[in-house]
C-alpha positions in Angstrom: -10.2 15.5 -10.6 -8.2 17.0 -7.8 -5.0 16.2 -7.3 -4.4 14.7 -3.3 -1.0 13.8 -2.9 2.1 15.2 -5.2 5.9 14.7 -4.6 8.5 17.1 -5.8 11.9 16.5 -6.0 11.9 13.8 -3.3 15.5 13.5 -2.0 16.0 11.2 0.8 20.2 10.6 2.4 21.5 8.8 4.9 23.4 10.5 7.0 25.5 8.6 9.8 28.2 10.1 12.1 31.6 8.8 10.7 30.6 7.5 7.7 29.8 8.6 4.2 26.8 10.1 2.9 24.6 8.0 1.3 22.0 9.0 -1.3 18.7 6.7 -1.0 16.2 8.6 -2.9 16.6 11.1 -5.4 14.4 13.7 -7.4 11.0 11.7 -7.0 8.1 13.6 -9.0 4.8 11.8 -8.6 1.1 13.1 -7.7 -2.1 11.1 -7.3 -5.5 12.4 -8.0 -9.0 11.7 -6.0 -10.0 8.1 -7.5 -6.8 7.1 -9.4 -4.1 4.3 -7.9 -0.6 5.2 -8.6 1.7 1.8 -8.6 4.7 1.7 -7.3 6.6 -0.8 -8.7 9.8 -1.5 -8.4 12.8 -4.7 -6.9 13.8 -4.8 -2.9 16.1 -1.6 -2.8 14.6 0.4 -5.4 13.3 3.2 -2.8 9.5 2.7 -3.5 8.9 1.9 0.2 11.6 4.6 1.2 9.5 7.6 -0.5 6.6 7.3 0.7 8.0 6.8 3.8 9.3 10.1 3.7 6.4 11.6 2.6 4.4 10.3 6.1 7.5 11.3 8.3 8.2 7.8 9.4 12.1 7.8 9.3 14.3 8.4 12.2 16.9 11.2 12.8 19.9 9.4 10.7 17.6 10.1 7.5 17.5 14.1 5.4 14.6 14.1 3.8 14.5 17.2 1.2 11.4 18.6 -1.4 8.0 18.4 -0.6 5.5 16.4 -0.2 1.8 18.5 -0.9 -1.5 16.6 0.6 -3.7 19.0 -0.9 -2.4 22.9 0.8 -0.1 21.2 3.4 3.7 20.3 2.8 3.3 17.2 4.5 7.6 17.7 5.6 6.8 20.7 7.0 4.5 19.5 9.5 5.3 18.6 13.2 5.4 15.0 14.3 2.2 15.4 16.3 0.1 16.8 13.1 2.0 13.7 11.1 0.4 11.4 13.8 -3.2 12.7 13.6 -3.0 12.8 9.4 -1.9 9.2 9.4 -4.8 7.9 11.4 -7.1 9.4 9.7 -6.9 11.1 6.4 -3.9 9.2 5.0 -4.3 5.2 5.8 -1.6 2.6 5.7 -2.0 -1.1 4.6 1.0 -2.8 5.1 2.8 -5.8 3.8 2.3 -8.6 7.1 -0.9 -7.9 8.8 0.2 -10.2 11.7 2.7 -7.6 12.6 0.2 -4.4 12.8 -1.8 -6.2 15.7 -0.9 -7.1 18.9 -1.1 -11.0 20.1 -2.0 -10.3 23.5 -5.5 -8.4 22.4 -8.9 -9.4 21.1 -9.2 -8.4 17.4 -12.8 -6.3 18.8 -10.5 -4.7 21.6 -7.7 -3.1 18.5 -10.5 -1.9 16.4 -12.1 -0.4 18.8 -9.3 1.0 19.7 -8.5 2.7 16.6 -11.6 3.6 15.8 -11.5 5.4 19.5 -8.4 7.1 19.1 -9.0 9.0 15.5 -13.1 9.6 15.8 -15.4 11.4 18.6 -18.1 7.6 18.2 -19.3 6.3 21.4 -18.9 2.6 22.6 -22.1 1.6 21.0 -21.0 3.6 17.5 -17.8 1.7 17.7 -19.3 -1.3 18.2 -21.8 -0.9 15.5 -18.6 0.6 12.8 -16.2 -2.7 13.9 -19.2 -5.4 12.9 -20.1 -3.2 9.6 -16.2 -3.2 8.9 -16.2 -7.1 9.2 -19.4 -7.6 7.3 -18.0 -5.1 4.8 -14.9 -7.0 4.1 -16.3 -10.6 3.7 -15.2 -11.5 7.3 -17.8 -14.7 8.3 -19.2 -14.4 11.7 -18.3 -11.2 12.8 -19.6 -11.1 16.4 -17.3 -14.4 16.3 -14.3 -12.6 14.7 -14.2 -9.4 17.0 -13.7 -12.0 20.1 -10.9 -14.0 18.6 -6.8 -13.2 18.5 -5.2 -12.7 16.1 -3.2 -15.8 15.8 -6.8 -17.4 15.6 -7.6 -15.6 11.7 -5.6 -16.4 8.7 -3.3 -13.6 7.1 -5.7 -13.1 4.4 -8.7 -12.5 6.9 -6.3 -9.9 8.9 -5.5 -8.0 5.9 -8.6 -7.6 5.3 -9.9 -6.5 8.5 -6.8 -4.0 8.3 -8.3 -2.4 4.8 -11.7 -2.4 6.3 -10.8 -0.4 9.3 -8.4 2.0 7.0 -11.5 2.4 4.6 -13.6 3.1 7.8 -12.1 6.3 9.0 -12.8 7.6 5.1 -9.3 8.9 4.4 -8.7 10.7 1.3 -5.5 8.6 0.9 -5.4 5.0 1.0 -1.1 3.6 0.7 -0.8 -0.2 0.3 2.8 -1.5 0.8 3.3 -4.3 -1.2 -0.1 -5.8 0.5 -0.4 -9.0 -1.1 3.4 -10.5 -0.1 2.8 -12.5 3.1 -0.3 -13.9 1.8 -0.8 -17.3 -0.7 -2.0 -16.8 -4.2 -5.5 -17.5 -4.0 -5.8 -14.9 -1.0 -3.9 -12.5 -3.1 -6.5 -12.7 -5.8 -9.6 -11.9 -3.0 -7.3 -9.0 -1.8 -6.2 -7.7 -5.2 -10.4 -7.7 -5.9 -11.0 -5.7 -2.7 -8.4 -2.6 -3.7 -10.2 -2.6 -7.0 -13.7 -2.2 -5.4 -12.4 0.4 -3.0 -11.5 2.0 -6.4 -14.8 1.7 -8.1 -17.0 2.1 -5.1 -14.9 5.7 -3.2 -13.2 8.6 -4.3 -10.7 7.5 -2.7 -6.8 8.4 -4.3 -4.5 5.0 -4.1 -0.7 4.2 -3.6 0.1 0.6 -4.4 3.5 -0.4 -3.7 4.8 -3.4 -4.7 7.4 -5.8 -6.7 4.5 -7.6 -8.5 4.0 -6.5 -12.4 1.2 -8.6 -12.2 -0.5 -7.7 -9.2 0.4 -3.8 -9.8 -1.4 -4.2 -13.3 -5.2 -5.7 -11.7 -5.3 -2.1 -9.8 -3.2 0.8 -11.0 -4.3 3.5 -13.1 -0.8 4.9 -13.6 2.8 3.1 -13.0 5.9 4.5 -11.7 8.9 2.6 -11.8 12.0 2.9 -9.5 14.9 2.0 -10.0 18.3 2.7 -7.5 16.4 5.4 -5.7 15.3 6.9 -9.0 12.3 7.1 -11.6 13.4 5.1 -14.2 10.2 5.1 -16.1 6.5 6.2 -16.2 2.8 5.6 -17.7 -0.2 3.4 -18.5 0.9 0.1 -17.8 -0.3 -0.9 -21.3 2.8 1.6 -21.9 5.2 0.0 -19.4 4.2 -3.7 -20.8 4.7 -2.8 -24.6 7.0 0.9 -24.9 9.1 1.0 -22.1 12.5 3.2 -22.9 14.4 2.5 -19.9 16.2 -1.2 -19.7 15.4 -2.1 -16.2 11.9 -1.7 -16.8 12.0 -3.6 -20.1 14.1 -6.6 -18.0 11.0 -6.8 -15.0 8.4 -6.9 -17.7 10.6 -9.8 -19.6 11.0 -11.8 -15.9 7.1 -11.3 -15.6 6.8 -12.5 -19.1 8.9 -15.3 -18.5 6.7 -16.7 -15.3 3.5 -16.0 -17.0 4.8 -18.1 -20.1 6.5 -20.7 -17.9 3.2 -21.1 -16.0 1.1 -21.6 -18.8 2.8 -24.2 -20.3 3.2 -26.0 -16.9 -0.9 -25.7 -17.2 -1.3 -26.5 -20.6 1.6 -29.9 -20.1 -1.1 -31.1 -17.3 -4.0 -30.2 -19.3 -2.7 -32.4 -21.9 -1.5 -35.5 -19.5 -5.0 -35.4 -18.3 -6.6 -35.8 -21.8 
């Protein structure tokens, strides 16, 4: 395997006129090979979300980003904002957390793809027509010819993250990032969507980034875990090693509050189990 995506001493401050310096991100060392999902995992504030955000070049002026970020010979924080642009349409993808938020209200989901798919590809209207239905069909979405005509407001969250993976998946990028995906979404849809990341897996070569809070959800697809921690690595490996050797104590406390919902829920399950009988 090849490796895609590797960050090096990752340093990310905040730096704002009169006030202190403030270090957000430091010494991140991660890479991610062709087929394999890296999780992220890690609490609100830990800096998962803040790396690879770094990485893309998607923080404003008041942020010093230092290290590097290679996607395969390029330093990805070496390159201007315009090369950034064309490298996140189409050979780095971004799924992120609240679909409703990545499409615009006033616009027919067939009008956005197309769009997209207009803006990073040389297809022709028919082409794009042809890729938007396949994208729909590929992801599950009923009705398709039905679907492209409808707002957003008129699918459900779990139907627009979909589409949102399926048009990512479409443009073939050699990195696929997935910000903490499942959160806006209920349980059961988090399930279908969880199931989609892991046939993307199976069926591409595609290399993964899964960012999220979730032990749970992190374990279904990851090959490898990171954990962060305060801006920091606090702990790394198989996620059979993060659930049973974990050195570091913040990692040992989010596996023990996973352990404690997965043991709570059970017995809730097994309590109504038993009133039934």
């Amino acid at each position: 395997m090849s490796t895609v995506i590797r960050a090096e001493d990752l340093c990310v401050t905040l730096k704002i006129p009169r006030r202190p310096e403030k270090e957000l991100v430091r010494h991140v060392n991660f890479e991610v090979q062709r087929g394999e999902c890296l999780g992220i995992l890690g609490e609100s504030g830990s800096g998962k979300s803040m790396s690879i955000k770094a990485m893309l070049g998607l923080l404003d002026k008041n942020f010093s980003v230092s290290g590097h970020a290679w996607f395969g010979e390029k330093d990805l924080l070496k390159e201007s904002g315009e090369s950034m642009r064309k490298i996140r349409g189409s050979e780095i993808a971004v799924v992120l957390q609240n679909p409703m938020t990545c499409f615009d209200p006033l616009y027919r989901i067939g009008s956005q793809i197309g769009e997209t798919f207009a803006t990073h590809t040389d297809w022709n209207t028919n082409e794009i027509r042809e890729k938007s239905l396949e994208t729909l069909e590929c992801m599950r979405i009923r009705n398709p010819e039905e679907a492209l005509q409808k707002y957003p407001h008129q699918l459900s969250g779990g139907m627009l993250q979909r589409i949102m993976i399926g048009i990512a998946m479409a443009l073939k990028p050699a990195l696929l990032i997935a910000d903490e995906p499942t959160t806006a979404i209920d349980s059961i849809t988090q399930y279908e969507i969880l199931e989609e990341f892991v046939r993307i897996k199976k069926e591409h070569d595609t290399a993964m980034i899964f960012i999220t809070h979730d032990l749970g959800a992190i374990s279904k697809v990851a090959d490898q875990l990171v954990v962060m921690n305060s801006g920091a690595i606090a702990d790394r490996g198989s996620f059979s090693h993060i659930l049973h050797h974990a050195s570091d104590p913040y990692t040992r406390l989010l596996v023990e509050k996973r352990s404690a919902v997965m043991k709570k829920y059970r017995g809730s399950i097994g309590h109504e189990n038993g009133g039934a009988a």
